[in-house]
ChimeraX commands (.cxc) that place a marker at each C-alpha (Angstrom):
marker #1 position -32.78,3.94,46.19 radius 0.5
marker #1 position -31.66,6.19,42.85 radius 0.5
marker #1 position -28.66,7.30,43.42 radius 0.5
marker #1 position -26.78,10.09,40.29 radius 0.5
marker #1 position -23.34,10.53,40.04 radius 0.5
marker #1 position -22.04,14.01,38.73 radius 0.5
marker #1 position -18.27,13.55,37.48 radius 0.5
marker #1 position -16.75,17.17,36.80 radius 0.5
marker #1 position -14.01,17.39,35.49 radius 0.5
marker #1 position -12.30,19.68,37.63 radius 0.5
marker #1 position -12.85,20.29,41.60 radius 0.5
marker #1 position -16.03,22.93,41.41 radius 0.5
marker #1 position -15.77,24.07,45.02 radius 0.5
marker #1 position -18.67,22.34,47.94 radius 0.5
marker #1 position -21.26,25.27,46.75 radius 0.5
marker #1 position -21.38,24.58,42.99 radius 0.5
marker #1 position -21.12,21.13,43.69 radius 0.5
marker #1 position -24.16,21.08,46.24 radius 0.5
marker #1 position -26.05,23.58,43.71 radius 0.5
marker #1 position -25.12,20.72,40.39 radius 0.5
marker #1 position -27.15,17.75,43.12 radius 0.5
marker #1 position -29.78,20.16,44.52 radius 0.5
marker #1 position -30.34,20.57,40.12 radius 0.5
marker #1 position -30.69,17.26,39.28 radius 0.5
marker #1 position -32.57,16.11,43.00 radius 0.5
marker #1 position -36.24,15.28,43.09 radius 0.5
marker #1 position -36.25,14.76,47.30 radius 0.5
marker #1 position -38.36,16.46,49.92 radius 0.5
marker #1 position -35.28,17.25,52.22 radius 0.5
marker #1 position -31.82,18.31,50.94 radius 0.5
marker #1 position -29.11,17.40,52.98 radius 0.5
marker #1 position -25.53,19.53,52.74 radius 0.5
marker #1 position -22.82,17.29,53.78 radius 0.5
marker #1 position -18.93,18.42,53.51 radius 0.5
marker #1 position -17.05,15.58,52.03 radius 0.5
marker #1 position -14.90,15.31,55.42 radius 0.5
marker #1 position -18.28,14.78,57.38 radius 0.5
marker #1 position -19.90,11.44,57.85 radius 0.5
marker #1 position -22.97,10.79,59.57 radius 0.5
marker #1 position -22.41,8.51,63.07 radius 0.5
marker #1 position -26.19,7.47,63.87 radius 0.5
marker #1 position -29.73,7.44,63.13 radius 0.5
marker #1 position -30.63,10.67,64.48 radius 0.5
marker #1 position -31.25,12.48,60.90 radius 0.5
marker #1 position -34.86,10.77,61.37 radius 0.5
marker #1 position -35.45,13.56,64.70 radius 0.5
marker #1 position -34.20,16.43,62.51 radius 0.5
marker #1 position -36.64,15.25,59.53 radius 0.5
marker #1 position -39.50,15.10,61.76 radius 0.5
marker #1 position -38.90,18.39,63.13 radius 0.5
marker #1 position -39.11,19.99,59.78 radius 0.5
marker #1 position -42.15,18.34,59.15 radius 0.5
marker #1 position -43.21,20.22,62.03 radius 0.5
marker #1 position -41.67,23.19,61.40 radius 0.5
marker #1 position -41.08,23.47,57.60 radius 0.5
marker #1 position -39.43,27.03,57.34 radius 0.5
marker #1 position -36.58,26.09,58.97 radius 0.5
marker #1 position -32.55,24.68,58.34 radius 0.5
marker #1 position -31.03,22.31,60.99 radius 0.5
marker #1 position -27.57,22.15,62.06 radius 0.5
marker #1 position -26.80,19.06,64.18 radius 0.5
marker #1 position -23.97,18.83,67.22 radius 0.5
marker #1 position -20.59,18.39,65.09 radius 0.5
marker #1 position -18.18,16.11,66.79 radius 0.5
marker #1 position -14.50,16.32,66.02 radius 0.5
marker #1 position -13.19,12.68,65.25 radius 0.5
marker #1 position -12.61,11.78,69.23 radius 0.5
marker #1 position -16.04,12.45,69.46 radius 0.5
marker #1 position -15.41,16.05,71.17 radius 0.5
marker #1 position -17.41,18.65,70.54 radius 0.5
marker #1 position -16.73,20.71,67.70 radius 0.5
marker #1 position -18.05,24.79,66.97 radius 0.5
marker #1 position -21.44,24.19,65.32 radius 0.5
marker #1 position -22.24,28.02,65.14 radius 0.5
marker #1 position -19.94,30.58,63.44 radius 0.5
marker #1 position -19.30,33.89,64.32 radius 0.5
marker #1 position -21.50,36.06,62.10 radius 0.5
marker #1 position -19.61,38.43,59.86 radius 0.5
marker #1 position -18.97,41.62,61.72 radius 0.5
marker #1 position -16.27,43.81,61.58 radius 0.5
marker #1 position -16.03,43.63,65.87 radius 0.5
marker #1 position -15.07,39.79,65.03 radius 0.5
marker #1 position -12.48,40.63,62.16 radius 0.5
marker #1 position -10.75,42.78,64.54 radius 0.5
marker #1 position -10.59,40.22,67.16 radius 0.5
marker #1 position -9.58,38.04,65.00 radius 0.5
marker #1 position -6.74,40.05,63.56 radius 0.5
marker #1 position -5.51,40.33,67.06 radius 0.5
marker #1 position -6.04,36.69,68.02 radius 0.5
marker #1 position -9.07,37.47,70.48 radius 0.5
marker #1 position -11.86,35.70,68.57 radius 0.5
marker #1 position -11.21,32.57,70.70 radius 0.5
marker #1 position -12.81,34.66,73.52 radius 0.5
marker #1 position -15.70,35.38,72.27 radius 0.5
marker #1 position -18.36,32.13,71.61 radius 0.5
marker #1 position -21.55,32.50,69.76 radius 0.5
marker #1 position -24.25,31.05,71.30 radius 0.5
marker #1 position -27.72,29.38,69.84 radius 0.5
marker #1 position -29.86,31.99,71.16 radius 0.5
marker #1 position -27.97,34.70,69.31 radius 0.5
marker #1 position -29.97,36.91,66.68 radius 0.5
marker #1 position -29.39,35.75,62.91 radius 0.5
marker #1 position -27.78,32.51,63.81 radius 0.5
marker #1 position -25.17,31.11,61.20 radius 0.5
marker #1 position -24.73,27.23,61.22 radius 0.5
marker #1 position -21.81,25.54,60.66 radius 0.5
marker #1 position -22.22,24.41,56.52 radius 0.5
marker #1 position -20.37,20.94,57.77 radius 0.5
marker #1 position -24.23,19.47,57.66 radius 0.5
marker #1 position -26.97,21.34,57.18 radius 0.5
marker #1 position -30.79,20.04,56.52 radius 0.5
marker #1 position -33.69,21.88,54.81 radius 0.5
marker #1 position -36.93,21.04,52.57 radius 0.5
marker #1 position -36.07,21.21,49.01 radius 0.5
marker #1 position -37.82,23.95,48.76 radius 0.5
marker #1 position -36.17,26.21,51.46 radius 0.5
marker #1 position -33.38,25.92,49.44 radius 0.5
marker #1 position -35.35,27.12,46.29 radius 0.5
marker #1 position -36.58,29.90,47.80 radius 0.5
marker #1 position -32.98,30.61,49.00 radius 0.5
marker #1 position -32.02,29.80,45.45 radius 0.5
marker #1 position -29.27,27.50,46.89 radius 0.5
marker #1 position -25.80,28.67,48.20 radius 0.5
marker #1 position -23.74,31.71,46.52 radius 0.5
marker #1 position -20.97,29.90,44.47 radius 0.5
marker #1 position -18.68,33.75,44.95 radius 0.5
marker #1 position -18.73,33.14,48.80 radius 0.5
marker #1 position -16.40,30.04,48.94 radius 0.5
marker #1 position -15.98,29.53,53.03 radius 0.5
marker #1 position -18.76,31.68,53.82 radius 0.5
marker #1 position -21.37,30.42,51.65 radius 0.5
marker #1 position -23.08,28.68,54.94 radius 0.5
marker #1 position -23.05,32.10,56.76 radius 0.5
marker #1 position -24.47,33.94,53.65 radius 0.5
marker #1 position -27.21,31.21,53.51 radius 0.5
marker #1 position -28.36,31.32,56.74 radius 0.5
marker #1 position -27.71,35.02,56.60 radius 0.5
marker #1 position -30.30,35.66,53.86 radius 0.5
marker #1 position -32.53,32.48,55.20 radius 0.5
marker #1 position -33.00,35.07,58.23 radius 0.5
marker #1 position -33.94,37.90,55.88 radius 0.5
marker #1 position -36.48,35.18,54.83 radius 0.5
marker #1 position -37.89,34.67,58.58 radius 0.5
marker #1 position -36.34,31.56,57.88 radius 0.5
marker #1 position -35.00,29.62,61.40 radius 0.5
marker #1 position -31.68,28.40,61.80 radius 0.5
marker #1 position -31.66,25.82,64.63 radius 0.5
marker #1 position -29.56,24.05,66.32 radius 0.5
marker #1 position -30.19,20.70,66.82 radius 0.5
marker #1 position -28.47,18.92,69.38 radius 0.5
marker #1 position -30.45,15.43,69.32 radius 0.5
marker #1 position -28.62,14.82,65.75 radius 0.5
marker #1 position -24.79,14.38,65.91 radius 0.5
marker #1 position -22.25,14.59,62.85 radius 0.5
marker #1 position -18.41,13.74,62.68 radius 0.5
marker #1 position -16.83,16.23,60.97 radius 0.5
marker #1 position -12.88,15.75,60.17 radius 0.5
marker #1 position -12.07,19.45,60.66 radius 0.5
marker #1 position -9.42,21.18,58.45 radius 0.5
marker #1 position -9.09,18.12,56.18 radius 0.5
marker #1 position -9.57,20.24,52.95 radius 0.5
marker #1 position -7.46,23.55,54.20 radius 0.5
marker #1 position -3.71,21.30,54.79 radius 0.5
marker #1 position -4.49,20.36,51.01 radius 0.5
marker #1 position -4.37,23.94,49.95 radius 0.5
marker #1 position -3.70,26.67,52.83 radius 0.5
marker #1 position -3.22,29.06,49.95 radius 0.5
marker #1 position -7.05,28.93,48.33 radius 0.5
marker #1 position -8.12,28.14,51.87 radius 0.5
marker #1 position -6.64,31.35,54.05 radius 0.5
marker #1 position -7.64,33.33,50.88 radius 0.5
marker #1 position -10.95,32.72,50.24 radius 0.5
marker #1 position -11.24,32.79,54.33 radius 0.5
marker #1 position -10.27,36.50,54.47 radius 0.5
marker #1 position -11.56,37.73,51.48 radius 0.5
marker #1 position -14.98,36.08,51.49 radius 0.5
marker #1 position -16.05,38.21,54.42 radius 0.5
marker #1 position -14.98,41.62,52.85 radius 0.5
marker #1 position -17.40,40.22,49.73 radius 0.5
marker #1 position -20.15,39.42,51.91 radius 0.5
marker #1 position -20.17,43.13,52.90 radius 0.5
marker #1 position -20.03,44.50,49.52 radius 0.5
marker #1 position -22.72,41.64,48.61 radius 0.5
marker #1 position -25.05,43.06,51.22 radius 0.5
marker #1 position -24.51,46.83,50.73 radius 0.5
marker #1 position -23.05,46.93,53.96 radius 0.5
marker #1 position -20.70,49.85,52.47 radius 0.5
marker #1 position -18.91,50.67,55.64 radius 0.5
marker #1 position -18.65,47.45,56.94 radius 0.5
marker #1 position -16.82,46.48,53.20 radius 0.5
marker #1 position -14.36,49.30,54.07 radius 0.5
marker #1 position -13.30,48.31,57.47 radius 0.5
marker #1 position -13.57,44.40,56.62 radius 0.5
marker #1 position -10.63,45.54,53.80 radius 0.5
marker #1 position -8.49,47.64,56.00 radius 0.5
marker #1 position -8.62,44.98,58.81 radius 0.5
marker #1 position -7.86,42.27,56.59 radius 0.5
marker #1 position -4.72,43.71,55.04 radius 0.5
marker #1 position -3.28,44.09,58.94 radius 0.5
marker #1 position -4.14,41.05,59.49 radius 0.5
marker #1 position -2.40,39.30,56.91 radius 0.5
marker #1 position 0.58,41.83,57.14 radius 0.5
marker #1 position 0.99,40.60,60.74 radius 0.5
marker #1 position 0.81,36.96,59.93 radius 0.5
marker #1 position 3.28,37.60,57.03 radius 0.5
marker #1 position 5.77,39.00,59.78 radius 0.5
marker #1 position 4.68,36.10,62.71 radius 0.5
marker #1 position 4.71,33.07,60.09 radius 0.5
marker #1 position 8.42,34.25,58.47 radius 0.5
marker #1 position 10.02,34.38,61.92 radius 0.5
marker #1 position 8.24,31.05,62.84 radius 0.5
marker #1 position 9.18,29.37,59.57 radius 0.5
marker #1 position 12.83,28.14,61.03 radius 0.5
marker #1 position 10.87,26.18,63.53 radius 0.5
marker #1 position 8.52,24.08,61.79 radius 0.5
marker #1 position 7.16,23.72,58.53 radius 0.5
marker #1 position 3.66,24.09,58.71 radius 0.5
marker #1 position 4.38,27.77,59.74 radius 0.5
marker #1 position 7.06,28.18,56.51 radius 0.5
marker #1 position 3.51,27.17,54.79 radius 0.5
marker #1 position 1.37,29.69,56.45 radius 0.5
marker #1 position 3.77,32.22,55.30 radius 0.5
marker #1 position 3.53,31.71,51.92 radius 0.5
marker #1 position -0.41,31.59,52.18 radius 0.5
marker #1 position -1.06,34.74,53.41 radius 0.5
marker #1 position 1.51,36.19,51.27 radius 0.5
marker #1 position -0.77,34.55,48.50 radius 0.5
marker #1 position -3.82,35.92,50.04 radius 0.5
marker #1 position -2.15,39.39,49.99 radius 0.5
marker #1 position -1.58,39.21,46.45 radius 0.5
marker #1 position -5.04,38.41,46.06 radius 0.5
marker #1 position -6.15,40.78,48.34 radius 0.5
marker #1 position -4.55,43.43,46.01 radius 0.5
marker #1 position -6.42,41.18,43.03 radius 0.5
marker #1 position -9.26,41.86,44.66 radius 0.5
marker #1 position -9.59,45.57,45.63 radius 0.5
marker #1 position -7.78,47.11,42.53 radius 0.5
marker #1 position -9.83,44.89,40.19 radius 0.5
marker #1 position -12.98,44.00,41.79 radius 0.5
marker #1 position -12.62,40.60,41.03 radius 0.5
marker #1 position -16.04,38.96,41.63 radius 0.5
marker #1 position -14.92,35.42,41.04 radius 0.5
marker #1 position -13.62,32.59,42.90 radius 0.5
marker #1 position -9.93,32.77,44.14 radius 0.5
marker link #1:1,2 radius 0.2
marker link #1:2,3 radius 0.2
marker link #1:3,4 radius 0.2
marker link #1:4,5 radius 0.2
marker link #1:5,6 radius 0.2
marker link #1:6,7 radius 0.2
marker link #1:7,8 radius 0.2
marker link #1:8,9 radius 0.2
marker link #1:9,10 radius 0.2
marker link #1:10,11 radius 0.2
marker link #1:11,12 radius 0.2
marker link #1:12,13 radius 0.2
marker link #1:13,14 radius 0.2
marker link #1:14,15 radius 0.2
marker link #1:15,16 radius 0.2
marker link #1:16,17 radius 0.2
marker link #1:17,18 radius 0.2
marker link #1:18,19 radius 0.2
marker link #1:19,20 radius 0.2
marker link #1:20,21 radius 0.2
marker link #1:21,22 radius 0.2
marker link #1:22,23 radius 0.2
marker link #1:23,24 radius 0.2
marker link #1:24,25 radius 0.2
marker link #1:25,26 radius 0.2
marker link #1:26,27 radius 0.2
marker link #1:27,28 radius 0.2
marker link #1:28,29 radius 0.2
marker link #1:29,30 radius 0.2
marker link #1:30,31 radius 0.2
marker link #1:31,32 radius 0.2
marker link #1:32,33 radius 0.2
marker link #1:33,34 radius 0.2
marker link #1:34,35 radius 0.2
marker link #1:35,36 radius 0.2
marker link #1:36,37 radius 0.2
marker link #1:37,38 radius 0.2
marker link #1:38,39 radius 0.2
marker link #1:39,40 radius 0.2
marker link #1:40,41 radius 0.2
marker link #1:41,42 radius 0.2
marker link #1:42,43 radius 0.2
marker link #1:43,44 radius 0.2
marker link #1:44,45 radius 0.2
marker link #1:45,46 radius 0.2
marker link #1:46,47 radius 0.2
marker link #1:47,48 radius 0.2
marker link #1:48,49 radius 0.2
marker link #1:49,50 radius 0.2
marker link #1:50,51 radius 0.2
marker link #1:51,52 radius 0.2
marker link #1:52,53 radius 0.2
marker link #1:53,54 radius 0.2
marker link #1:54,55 radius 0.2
marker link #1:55,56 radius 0.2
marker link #1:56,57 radius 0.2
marker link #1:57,58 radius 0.2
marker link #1:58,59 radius 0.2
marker link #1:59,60 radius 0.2
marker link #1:60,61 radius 0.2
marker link #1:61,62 radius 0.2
marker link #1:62,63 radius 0.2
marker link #1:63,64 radius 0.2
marker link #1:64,65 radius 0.2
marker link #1:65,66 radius 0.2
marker link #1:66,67 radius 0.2
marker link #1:67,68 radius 0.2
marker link #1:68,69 radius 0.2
marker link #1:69,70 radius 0.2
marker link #1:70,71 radius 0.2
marker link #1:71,72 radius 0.2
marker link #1:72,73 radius 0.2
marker link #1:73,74 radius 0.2
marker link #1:74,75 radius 0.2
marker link #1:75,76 radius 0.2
marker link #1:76,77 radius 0.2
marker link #1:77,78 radius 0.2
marker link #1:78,79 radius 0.2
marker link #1:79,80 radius 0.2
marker link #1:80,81 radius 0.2
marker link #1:81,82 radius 0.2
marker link #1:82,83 radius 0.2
marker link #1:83,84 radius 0.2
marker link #1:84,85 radius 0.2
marker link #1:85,86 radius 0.2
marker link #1:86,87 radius 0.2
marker link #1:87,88 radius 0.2
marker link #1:88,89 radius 0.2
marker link #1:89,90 radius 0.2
marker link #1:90,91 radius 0.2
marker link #1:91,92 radius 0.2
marker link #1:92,93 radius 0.2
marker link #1:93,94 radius 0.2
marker link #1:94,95 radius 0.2
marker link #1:95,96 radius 0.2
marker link #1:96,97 radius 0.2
marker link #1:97,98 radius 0.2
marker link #1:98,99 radius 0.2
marker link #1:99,100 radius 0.2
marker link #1:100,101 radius 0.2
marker link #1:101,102 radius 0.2
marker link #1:102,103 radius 0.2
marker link #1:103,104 radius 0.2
marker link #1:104,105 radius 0.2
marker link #1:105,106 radius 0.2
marker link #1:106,107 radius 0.2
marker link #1:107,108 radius 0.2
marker link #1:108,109 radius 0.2
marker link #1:109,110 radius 0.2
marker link #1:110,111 radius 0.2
marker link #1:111,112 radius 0.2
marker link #1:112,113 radius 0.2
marker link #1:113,114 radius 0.2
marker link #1:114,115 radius 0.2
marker link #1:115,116 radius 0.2
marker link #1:116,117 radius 0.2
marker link #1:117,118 radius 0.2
marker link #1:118,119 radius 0.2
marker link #1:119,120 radius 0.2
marker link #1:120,121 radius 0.2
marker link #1:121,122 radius 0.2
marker link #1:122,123 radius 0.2
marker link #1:123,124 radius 0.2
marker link #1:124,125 radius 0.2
marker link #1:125,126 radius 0.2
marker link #1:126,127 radius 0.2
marker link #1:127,128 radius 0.2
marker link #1:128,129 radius 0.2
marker link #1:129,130 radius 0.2
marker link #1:130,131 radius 0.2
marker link #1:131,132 radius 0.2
marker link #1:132,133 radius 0.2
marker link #1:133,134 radius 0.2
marker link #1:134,135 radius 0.2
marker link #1:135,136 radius 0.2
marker link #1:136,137 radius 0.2
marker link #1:137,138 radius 0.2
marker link #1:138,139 radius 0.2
marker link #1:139,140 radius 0.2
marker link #1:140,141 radius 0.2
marker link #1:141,142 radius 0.2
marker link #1:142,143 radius 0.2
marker link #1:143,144 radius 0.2
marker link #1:144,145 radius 0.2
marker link #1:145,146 radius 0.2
marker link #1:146,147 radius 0.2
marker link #1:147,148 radius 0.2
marker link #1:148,149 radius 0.2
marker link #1:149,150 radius 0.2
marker link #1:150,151 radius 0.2
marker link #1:151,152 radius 0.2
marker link #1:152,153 radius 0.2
marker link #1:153,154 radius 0.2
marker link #1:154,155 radius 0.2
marker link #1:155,156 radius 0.2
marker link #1:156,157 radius 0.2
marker link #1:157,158 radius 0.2
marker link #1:158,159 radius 0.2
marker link #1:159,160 radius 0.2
marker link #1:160,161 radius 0.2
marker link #1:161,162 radius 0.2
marker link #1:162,163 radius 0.2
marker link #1:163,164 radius 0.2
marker link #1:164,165 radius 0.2
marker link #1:165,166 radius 0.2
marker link #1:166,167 radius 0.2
marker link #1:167,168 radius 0.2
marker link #1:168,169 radius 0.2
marker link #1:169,170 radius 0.2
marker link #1:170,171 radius 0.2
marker link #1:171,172 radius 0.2
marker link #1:172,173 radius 0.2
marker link #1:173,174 radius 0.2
marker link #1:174,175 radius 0.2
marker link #1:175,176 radius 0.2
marker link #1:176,177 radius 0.2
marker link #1:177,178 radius 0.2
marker link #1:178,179 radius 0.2
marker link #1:179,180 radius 0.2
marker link #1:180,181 radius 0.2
marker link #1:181,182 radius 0.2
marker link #1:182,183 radius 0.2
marker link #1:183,184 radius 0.2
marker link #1:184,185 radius 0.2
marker link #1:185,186 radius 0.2
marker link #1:186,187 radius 0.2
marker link #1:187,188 radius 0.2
marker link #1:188,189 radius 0.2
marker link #1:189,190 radius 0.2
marker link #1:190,191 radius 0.2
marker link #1:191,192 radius 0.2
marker link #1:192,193 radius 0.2
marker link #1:193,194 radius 0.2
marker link #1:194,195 radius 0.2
marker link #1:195,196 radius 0.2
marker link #1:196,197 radius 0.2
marker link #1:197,198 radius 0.2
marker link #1:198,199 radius 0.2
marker link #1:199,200 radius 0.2
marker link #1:200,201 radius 0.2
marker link #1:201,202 radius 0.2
marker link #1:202,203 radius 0.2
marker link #1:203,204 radius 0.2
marker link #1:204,205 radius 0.2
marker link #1:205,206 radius 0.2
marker link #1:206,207 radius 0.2
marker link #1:207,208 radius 0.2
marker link #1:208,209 radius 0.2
marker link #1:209,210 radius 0.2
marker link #1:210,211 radius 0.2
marker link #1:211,212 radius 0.2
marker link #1:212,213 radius 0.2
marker link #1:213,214 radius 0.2
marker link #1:214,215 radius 0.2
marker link #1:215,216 radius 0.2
marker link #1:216,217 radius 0.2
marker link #1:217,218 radius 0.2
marker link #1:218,219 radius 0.2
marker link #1:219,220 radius 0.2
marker link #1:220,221 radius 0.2
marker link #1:221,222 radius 0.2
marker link #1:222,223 radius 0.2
marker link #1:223,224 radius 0.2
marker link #1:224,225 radius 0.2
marker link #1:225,226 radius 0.2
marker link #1:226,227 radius 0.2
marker link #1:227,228 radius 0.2
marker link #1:228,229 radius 0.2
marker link #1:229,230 radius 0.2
marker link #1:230,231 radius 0.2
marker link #1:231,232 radius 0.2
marker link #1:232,233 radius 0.2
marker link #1:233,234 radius 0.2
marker link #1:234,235 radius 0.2
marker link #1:235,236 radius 0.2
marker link #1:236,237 radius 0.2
marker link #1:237,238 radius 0.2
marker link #1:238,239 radius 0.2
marker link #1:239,240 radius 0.2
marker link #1:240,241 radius 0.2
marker link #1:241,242 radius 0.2
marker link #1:242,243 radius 0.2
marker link #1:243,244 radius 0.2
view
């Protein structure tokens, strides 16, 4: 087994990183792993033979939180309906399912052949937390499948990466969805995606600063989404197309 070793010399973010291996890979299959994911089994061999089968497709397997419960495998595709449940805290109602139309897979793990993922011309580095939606997103465009594949389990250490930085994580989390509208020429979509987004952050800027006496995590919180309003404002009044 060759195994190459890219050493950066700063952190460039899970889709340049995965786009720098995909460069310098000669495989059939690519395989997208998070670096708080860790595969638990033997069960990647199922989800190889079923692209052999059924080459036009990417596989996400059943994610498993650490106590081996089951974790969300399938995001809720970009829409402004889910921003404004989420600004109100109602997205926990609502639960994608596999049958859904454009199906976005969690980017935890995701499996391909190498050359699905040239055709998709890899992940969008400007879409930091929604690069997996975007990719499955366009993959669709593509008449690509997305499928989810529950005879292949992952353990996937949830959240590990966001209590490092909740400012770059809550950030790129709000504003990566207004970009993915603009990205699309879903015009307004972008509109609403902005105007929901600065409620929601105004809210948690209120909720987190009257929670902060109580514990610290929510002192944190406060001063992320007061970061991610200031980038927010970054972002409208200068169309920043760049990484937070």
């Amino acid at each position: 087994m060759n195994i190459k070793f890219i050493a950066n010399a700063h952190n460039a973010g899970f889709s340049a990183a995965n786009n720098q291996g995909f460069a310098v890979s000669a495989g059939e299959f690519i395989l997208l792993l998070n670096p708080d994911a860790k595969l638990i089994n033997s069960d990647i061999s199922l989800a190889m033979a079923y692209l052999q089968k059924e080459p036009k497709t990417i596989i996400g397997p059943k994610i498993l939180n650490p106590d081996l419960t089951l974790q969300d495998s399938i995001l809720n595709p970009p829409t402004v309906g889910n921003i404004f449940l989420e600004t109100f805290f109602l997205l926990y109602f609502h639960t994608p399912k596999a049958s859904d139309k454009d199906l976005a897979l969690s980017g935890a793990c995701l499996l391909m052949k190498r050359k699905i993922y040239k055709e998709l011309d890899g992940l969008d580095e400007n879409l930091f937390w929604m690069d997996d939606v975007d990719l499955c997103f366009r993959a669709a465009k593509l008449n690509i499948r997305c499928v989810y594949f529950t005879d292949w389990s992952v353990v996937h250490d949830y959240g590990q990466s966001t209590k490092k930085n909740y400012n770059v994580a809550i950030s790129n989390q709000l504003i990566s969805k207004i970009k993915f509208f603009k990205k699309h020429g879903q015009f307004f979509n972008f509109i609403c995606a902005i105007i929901l987004t600065q409620l929601q952050i105004s809210l948690r800027i209120v909720i987190f600063l009257v929670l902060a006496p109580f514990k610290h995590i929510f002192l944190l919180k406060f001063f992320a989404y007061c970061y991610a309003q200031k980038m927010l404002f970054r972002y409208i009044f200068t169309q920043q197309n760049k990484l937070l």
